[in-house]
C-alpha positions in Angstrom: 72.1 90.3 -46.7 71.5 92.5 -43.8 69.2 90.2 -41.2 65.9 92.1 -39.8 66.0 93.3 -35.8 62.2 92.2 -35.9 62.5 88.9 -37.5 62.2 85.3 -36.7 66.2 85.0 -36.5 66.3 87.9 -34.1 63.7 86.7 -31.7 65.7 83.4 -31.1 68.7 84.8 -30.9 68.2 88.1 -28.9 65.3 86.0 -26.7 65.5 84.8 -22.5 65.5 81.3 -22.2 60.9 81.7 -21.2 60.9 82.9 -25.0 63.3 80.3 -26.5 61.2 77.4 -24.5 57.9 78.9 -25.7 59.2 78.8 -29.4 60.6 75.2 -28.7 57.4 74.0 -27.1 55.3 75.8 -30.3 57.5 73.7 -32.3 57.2 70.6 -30.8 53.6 70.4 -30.4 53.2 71.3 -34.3 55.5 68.8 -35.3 53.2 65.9 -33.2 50.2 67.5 -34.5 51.1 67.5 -38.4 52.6 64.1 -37.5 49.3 62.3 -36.3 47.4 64.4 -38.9 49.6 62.6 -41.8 49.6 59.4 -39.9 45.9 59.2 -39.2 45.1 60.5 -42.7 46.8 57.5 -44.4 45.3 55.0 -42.4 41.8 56.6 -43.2 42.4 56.8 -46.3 43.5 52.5 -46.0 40.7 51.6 -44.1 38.2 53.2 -47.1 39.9 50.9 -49.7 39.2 47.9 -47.2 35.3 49.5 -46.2 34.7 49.8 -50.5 35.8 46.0 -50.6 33.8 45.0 -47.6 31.0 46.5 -49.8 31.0 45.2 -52.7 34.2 42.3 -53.4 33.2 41.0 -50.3 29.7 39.7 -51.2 30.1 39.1 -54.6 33.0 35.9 -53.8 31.8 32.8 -54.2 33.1 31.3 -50.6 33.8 33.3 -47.4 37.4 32.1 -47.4 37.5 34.0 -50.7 35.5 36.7 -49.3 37.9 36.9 -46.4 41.2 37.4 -49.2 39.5 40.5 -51.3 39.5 42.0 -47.7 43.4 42.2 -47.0 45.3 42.2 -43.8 45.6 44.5 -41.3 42.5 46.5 -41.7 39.0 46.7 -39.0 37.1 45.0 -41.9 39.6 42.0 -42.3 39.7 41.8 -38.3 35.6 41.6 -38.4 35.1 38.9 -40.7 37.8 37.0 -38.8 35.9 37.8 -35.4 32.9 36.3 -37.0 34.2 33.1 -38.3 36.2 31.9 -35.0 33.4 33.1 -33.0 31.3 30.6 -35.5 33.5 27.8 -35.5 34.3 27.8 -31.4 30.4 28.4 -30.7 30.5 25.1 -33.3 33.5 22.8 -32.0 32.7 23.3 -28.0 28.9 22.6 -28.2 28.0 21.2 -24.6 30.2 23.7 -22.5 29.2 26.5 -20.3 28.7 29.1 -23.8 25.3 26.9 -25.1 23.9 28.8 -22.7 24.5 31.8 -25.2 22.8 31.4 -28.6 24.6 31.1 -31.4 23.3 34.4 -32.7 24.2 36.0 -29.0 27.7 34.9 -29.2 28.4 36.0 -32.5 27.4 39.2 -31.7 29.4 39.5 -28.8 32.5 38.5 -30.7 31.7 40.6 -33.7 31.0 43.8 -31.4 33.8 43.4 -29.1 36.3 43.2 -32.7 34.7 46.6 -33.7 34.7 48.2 -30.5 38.5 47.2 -30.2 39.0 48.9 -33.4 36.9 52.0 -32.7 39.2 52.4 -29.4 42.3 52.4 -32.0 41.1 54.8 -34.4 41.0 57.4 -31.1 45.0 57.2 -30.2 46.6 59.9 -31.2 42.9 62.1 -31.5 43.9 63.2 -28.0 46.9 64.8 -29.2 45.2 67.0 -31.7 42.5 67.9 -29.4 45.4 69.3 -26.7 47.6 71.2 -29.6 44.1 72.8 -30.8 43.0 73.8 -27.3 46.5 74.9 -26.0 48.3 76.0 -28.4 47.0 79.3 -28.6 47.0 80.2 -24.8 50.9 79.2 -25.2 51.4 81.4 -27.7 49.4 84.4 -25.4 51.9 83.9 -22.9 54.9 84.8 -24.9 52.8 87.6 -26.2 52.5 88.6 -22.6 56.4 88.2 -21.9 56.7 89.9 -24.8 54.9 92.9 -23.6 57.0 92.5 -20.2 59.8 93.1 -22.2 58.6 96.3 -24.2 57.0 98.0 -20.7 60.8 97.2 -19.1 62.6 98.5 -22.1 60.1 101.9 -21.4 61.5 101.6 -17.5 64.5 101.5 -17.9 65.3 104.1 -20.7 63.1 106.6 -19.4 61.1 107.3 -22.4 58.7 105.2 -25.0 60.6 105.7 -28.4 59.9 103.4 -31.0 62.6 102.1 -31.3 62.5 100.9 -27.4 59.4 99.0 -27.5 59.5 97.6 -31.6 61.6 94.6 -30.7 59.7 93.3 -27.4 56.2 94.3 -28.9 57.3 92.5 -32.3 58.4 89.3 -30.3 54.9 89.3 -29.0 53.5 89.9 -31.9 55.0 86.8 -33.2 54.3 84.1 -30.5 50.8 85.1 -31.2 51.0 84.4 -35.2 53.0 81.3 -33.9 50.4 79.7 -31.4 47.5 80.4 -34.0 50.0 78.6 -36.6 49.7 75.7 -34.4 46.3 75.4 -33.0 44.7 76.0 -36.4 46.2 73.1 -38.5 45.6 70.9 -35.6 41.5 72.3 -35.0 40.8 71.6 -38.3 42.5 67.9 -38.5 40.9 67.0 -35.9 37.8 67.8 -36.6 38.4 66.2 -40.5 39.9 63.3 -38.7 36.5 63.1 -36.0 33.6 62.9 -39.4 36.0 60.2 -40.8 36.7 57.9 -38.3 32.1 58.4 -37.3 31.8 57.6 -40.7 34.4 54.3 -41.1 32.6 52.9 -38.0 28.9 53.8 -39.3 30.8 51.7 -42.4 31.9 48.6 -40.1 28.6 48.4 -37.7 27.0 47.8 -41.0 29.4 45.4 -42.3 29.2 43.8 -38.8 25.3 43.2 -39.0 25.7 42.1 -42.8 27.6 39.5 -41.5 25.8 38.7 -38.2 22.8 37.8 -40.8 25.1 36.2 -43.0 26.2 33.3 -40.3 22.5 33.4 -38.6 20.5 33.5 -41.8 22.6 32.2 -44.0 21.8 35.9 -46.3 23.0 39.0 -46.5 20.8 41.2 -44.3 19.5 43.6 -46.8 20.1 40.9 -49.7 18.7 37.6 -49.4 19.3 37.2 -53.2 23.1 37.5 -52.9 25.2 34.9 -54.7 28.0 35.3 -52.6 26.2 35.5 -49.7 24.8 31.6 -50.1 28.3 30.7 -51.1 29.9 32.1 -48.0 27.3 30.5 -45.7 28.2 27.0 -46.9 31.7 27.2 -45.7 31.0 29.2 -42.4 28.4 26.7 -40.9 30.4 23.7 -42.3 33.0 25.2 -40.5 35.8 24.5 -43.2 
């Protein structure tokens, strides 16, 4: 099968080294942005499973210790409640120190903000990534468009006339690091602008779960459910600090 002089194949192989390390970099910076877009996407799609629980198995256990179990491991929901109850049993088992001066409901707050802003800050790593592909990509592209056209307007120099078969090659390799730098920067636009709305909405999700609980070991109730079972169940193992 005879191989196309304007192709993909005959760009690397009849390109200068600028053109082969524009293709490479192209290639590199999709292959990091499809890889946090898969990455990130997963773990979104984890951390709902553990924000639905949070919801609804949560409050309907019977003790928080069982509450705690319906949330999992390694999720920002699990690492809340966890936040809440050491914070509840240190304020309890160092009473007389230096923190009394803090209420309890102060320090619980503290501990229970501090456990969802360290999450918020890890839902970010990897955003930048996207962001930089998205905005840079393209203008990466433009340049081997424009070393491209170098090519085609030297090809004209040098053979004295502007034939179309002088300038197809150089003005088709421009052609394509144009396609290819749009390839790039669109995929990783639109992830991480997906990727942006999900991770505003999973910490809308744990600010709530956060208060829920802030009212559940101040109040001793669910904020916006004073009636829950498991709410009453959960507050007699956080304050007797079992």
């Amino acid at each position: 099968m005879e191989v196309s002089p304007y192709g993909l194949e005959s760009l690397w192989s009849q390109g200068d080294f600028v053109t082969k390390g524009v293709a490479i970099l192209l290639v590199a910076m999709s292959i990091a942005s499809w890889y946090v877009i898969a990455t990130k996407a997963l773990q979104l799609m984890q951390y709902r499973r553990a924000a639905r629980a949070a919801g609804h198995e949560f409050w309907d256990a019977t003790s928080l210790s069982e509450g705690t179990a319906t949330l999992g491991s390694g999720n920002p929901f699990a690492s809340i409640a966890e936040a809440g109850v050491t914070a509840m049993r240190h304020h309890e088992a160092h009473k007389g120190h230096l923190h009394d001066e803090l209420s309890v409901s102060d320090w619980i707050t503290l501990s229970l903000r501090q456990a969802i802003d360290e999450t918020s800050a890890k839902l970010q790593t990897g955003m930048a990534v996207l962001a930089s592909v998205g905005s840079t990509a393209p203008f990466v592209g433009l340049f081997g468009t424009v070393w491209g056209i170098y090519h085609a307007l030297v090809a004209i120099g040098t053979s004295g006339q502007a034939s179309i078969d002088k300038v197809a090659g150089p003005v088709g390799e421009a052609l394509i690091m144009t396609a290819l730098g749009l390839a790039v920067a669109i995929p990783a636009t639109f992830g991480y602008n997906a990727l942006v709305r999900g991770n505003k909405s999973l910490i809308a999700k744990m600010n709530k779960f956060g208060f829920d609980l802030h009212a559940l070991f101040v109040t001793g109730a669910r904020a916006n459910d004073t009636n829950t079972p498991g709410a009453s169940g959960a507050k007699l193992v956080a304050v007797g600090g079992a």
